[in-house]
N, C-alpha and C positions, 0 to 999 in steps of 0.2 A: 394186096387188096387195098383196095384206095378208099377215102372215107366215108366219100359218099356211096360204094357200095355196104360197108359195115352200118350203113345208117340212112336209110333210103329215106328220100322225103326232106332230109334234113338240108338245108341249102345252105353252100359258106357263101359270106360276104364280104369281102375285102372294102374298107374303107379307106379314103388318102386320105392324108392333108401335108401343106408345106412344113411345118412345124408346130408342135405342142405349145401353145401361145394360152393366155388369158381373156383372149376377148368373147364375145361371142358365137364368132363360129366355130371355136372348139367347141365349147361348152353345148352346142345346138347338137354337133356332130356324136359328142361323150353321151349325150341323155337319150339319143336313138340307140347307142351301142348299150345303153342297159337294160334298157327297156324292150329288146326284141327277146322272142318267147325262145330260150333256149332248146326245146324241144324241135322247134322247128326251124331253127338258122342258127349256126356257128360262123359267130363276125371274129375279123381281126381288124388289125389297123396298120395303115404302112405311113411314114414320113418321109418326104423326101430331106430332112433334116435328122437327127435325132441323137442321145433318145431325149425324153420327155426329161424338162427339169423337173428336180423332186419338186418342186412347190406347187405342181401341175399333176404329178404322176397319181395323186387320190383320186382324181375327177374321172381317170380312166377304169372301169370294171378290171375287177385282180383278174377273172378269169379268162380276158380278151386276148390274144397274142398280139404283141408289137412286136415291129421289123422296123426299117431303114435305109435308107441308100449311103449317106456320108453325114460326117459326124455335125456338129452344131456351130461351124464355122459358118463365116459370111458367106452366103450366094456366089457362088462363081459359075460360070454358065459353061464354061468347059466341062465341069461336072455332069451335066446334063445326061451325057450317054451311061452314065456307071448308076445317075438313080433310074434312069429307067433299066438297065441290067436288071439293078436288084429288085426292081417293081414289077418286072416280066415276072421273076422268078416264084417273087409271092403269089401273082396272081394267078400262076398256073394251077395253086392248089384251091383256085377259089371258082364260085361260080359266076357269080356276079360282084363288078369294080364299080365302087360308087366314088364317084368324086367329091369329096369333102366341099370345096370350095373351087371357087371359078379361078380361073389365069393355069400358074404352070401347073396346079394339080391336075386341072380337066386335060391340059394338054397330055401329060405322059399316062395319064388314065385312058385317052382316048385311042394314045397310039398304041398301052399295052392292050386293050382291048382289039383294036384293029390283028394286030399280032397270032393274037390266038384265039380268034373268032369268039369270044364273051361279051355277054350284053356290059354295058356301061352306062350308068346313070349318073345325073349333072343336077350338084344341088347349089342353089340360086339365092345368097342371102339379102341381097344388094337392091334397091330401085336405080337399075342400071338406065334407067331414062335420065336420073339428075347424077347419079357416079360416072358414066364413064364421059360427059366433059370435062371431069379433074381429070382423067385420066391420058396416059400416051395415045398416040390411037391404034397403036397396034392391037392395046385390049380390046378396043372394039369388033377389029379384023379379028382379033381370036375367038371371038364369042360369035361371030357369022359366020365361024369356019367350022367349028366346034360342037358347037349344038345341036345345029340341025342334022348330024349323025350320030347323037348320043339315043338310047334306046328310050329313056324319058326322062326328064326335067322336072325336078323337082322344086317346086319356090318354096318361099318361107311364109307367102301370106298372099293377100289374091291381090291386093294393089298391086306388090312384085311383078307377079304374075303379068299382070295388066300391062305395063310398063314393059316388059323384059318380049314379052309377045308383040308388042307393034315398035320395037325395034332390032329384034331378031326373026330372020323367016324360019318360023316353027310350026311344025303340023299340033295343031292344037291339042289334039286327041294325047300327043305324046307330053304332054304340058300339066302334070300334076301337084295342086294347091296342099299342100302338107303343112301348116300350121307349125313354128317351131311352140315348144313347150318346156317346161319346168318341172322340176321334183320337186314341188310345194313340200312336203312332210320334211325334205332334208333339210331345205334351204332355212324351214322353220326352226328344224333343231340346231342349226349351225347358227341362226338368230340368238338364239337363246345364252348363248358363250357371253363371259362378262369382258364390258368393253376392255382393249387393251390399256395399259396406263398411260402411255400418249392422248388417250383419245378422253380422260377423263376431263380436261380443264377445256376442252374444245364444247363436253357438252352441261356444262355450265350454262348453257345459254341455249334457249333455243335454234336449232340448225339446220339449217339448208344443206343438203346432202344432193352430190352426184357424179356416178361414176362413170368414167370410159378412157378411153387412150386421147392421150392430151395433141390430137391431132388435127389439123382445121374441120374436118367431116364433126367434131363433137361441139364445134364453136362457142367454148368457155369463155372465150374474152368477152361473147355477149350475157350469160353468167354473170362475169364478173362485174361486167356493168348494171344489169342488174341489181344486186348486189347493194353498190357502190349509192343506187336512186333509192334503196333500201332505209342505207343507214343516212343518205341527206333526210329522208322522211323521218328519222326516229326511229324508225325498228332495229332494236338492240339483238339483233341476231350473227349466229357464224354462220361462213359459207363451209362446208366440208368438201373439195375435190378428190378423188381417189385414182390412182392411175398415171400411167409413163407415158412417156412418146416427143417427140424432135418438139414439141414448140414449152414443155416443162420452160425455159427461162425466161422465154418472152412472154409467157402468161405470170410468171413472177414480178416480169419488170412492170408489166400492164398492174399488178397489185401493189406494188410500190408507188408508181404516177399517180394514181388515182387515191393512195396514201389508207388502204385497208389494210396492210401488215399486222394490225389486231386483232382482223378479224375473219381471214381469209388462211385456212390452212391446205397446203397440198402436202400430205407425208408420203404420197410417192402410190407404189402396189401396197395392196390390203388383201389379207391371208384369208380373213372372214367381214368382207364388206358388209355382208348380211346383219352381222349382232352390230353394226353402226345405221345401218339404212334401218332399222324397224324401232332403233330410237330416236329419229330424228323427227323433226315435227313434220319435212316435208321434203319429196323426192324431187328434183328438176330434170328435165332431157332438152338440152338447147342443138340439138342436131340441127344439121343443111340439109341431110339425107340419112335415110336408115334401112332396112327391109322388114322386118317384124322384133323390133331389139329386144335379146333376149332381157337384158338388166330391166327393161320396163316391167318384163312377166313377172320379174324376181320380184321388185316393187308393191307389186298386185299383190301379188301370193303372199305379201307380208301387210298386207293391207296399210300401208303408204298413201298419204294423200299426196296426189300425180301434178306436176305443173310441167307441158311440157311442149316444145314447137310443135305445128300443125305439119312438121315438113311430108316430102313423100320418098316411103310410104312405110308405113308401119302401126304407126303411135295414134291415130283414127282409130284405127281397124283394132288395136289391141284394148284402147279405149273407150272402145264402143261410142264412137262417134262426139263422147266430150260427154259421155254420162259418167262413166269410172273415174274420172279425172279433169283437169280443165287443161282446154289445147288453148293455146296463141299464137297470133301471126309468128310468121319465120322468119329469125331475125330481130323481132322488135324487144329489145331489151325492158322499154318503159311497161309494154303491158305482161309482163314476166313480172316485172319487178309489182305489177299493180295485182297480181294474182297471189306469189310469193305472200307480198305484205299481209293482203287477204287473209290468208290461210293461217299466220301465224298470228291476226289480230282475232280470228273468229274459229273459239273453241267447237261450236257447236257443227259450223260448216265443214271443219278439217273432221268428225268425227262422222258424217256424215260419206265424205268419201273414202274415208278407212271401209266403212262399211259397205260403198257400192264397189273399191278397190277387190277385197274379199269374194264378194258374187261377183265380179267378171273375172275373176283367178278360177272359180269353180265350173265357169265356163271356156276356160281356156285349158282343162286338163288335159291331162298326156294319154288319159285312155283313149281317147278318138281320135287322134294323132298316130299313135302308135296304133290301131290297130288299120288304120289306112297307110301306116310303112309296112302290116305285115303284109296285106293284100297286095300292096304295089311289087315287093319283091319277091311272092310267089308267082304273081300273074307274067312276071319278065322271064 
């Protein structure tokens, strides 16, 4: 007897992703996998890498089942046919395959789905209007080839949206605006843990805090320039970066040249960046490009006063147009650094947007989120 007859009504959903990572789109993908009504959907999770590092493995619900295709070595692409094997095989017990994330997950998503006639869903974290010029172009060709036979498309926020629809041909109708969201209560309580002892002589001073993968899409070197017009002006502040990624030594050299080694710390990945972002005087996002970032909502939801580029698309839209927070041109380090200053010379302003930070967290909650994931993957 198979599950879905012991439990009628009840829909499985298989989610993908390429690997168990720290950035946002796990964490987008983890907070839908908790937050669906167990009574009515039993999710699991497949990676085409895996399994999950322990440093990662909390963010996933105990009761979720994880699988795998091959173990956590580098990408080889001869691999390809053994993670779809073992991705067929999960998914025969599911009902519906949601693609985690765009490139090779939507691919082996769409072809186990093609396989054995199961709807597939394509979630969309990216403003692929300004991402896939960094990109090869075969992403491009995979996402014109891809989507428009996914069952429906899910964005992360409706600029996405916007973007990702006039340059993919998609039937609109199948083009669903889902809001990523936050566990405000957790992230609160995980706030509250006392700094670690590294982090004690950093906040001695007041700090500039900000986290993401140290990749050009998160453009710290303009940060750090920033920064840099900071302390020529006087303000006796630390920059705090949190986070890995291929350019860590060139944004160290770039802190060295410009001679802040006192006051510019990067100690790599942070286990609870949270109990350090909610004591900082003030949050930065110097993005090129984003989709609706989660670390902003985080920000919110700990009511952080916001400094952050105008790029597209996301940081508006989660912003609430530059009332929750102040946006700046993209790019322009000087007026970062003239808002930064701002912030940290005027008690009353920065307490001001803690407080409009707080009400657009309570409008960005995960009930109205989650209950337009439960509808969308009843209605498929």
């Amino acid at each position: 007897m198979t599950a879905s007859a012991l439990e009628p009504g009840r829909r499985r959903v298989l989610f993908t992703l390429v690997f168990m990572g720290t950035g946002g789109i796990e964490r987008s993908v983890c907070n839908v996998l908790a937050g669906l009504d167990r009574e009515r959907f039993e999710p699991s999770l497949f990676f085409h890498h895996g399994p999950p590092p322990p440093d990662t493995r909390d963010r996933i619900p105990a009761d979720v089942p994880i699988s795998w295709g091959v173990g956590v070595e580098a990408y080889r692409r001869w691999e390809l046919p053994r993670m779809l094997w073992k991705l067929f095989n999960e998914a025969r017990k599911a009902d519906i395959i949601v693609s985690g994330q765009e490139g090779r997950a939507a691919l082996l998503a769409r072809m186990a789905g093609a396989m054995l006639g199961k709807p597939v869903l394509g979630m969309v974290h990216f403003d692929w209007g300004a991402f896939h010029r960094e990109q090869p172009r075969r992403q491009l060709w995979g996402l014109k080839v891809l989507y428009p036979g996914m069952d429906r498309i899910v964005a992360c926020g409706y600029d996405s949206a916007k973007a990702f629809a006039e340059l993919v041909n998609v039937e609109r109708e199948r083009l669903e605006v889902i809001p990523n969201f936050v566990d405000a209560a957790r992230i609160r309580a995980e706030a509250d843990a006392p700094l670690p002892p590294w982090a004690e002589a950093v906040f001695r001073k007041p700090v500039v805090i900000a986290v993401g993968r140290l990749e050009p899409q998160k453009s710290f070197d303009v940060l750090i320039r920033a920064h840099a017009r900071m302390q020529a002006a006087g303000a006796d502040t630390h920059l705090l970066i949190l986070g890995v990624g291929s350019l860590q030594e060139e944004l160290k050299a770039l802190v060295k040249e410009l001679g802040l080694e006192s006051s510019v710390f990067m100690p790599g990945f942070a286990d609870n960046p949270h109990a350090l972002m909610k004591r900082a005087t003030a949050f930065a996002l110097s993005s090129r490009f984003e989709g609706l970032p989660m670390v902003l909502l985080e920000a919110l939801a700990l009511g952080c006063p916001i400094v952050s580029t105008d790029c597209p698309s996301g940081p508006a839209e989660a912003l609430d147009g530059g009332r929750a927070g102040v946006l700046v041109p993209l790019g322009d380090d000087a007026a970062m650094a003239d808002a930064l200053g701002r912030l940290v010379k005027e008690p009353a302003w920065r307490d001001d947007l803690r407080a409009r930070a707080l009400v657009r967290a309570e409008e960005l909650s995960s009930e109205r989120a989650l209950k337009a994931w439960e509808s969308l993957l009843a209605d498929v």
